[in-house]
C-alpha positions as CSV (number, residue, x, y, z in Angstrom):
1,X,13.6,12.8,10.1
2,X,11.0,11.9,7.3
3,X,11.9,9.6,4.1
4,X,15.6,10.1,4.1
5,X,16.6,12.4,0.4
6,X,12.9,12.7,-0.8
7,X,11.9,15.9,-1.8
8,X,8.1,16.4,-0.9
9,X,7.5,18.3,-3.8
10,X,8.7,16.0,-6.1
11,X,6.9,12.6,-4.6
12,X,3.6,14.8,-4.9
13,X,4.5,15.5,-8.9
14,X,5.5,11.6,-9.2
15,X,2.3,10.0,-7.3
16,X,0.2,12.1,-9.6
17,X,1.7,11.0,-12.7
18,X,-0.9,8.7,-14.7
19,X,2.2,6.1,-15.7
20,X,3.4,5.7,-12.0
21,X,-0.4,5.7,-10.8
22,X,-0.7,2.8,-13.2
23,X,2.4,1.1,-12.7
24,X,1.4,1.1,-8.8
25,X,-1.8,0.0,-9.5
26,X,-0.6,-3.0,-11.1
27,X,2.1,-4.1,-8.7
28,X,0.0,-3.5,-5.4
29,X,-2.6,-5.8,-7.6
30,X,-0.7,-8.5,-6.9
31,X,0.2,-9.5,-3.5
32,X,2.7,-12.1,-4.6
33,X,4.5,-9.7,-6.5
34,X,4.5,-7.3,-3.4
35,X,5.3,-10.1,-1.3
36,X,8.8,-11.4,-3.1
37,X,9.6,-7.4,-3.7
38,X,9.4,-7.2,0.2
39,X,11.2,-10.9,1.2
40,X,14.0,-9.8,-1.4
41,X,14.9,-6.4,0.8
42,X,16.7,-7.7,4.0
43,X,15.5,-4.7,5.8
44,X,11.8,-4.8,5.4
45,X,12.0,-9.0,5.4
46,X,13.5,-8.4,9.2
47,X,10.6,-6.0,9.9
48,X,8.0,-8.7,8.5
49,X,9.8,-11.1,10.5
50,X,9.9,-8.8,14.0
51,X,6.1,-7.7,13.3
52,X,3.2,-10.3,12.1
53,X,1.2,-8.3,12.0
54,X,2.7,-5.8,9.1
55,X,3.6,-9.5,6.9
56,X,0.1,-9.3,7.4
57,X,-1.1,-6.3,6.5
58,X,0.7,-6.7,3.4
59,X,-1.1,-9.6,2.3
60,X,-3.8,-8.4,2.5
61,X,-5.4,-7.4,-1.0
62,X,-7.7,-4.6,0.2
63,X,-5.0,-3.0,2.2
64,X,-2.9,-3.0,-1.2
65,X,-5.6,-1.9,-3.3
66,X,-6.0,1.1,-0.7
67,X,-2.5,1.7,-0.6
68,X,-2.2,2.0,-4.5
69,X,-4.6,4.8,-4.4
70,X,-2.8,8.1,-5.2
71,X,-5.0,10.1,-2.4
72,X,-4.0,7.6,0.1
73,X,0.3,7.9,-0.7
74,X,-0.3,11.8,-0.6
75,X,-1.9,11.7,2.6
76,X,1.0,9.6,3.9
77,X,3.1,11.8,2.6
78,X,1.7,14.8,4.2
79,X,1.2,13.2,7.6
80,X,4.8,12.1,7.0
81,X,5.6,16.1,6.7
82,X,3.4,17.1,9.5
83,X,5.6,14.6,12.1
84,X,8.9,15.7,10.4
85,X,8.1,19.0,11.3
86,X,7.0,18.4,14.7
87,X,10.0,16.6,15.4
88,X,12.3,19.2,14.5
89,X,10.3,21.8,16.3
90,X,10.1,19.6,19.8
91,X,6.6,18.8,19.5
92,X,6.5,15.1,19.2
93,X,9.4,12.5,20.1
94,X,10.2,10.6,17.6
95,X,8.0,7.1,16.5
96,X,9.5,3.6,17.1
97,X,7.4,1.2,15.3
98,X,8.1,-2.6,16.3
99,X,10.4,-4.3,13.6
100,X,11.7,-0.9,12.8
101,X,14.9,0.8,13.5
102,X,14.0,3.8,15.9
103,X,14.5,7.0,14.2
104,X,17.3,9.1,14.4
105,X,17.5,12.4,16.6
106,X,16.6,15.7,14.1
């Protein structure tokens, strides 16, 4: 269910902390950077692999640039809430995404 160990409260406090706005800033600035972070992580390498369309996605400067913006994490984050929720409640199944491990039952 949800980001495994994260405490929602405390990824809100981080993502609006100026140092950690910048520091994302400047690494989703540079989509080589991005890129070897991602290749050196076996999991989300696999995932590239499996789905073309996400290695793309991730090349993508504009998608990066979006994705570095603190209103865009937090609204992740409280979509990511929202389906948590609604999976432990019976309301939605949960979401398979191709290259990704289907997520375990709440």
């Amino acid at each position: 269910e949800g980001l495994p160990n994260v405490d929602p409260n405390a990824m809100q406090q981080m993502l609006q902390n100026p140092a950690i706005q910048q520091m994302m800033s400047s690494m989703f600035s540079n989509p080589d950077l991005m890129m070897s972070m991602m290749n050196s992580n076996p999991f989300v390498r696999e995932a590239m692999t499996a789905n073309p369309q996400l290695r793309e996605m991730m090349s993508n400067p504009a998608f990066l640039r979006q994705m570095s913006d603190p209103r865009t994490l937090q609204s992740i984050l409280q979509m990511q809430q929202a389906m948590s929720h609604l999976q432990s409640i019976g309301l939605a199944p949960p979401i398979a995404m191709p290259g990704f491990p289907p997520a375990a039952p709440a």
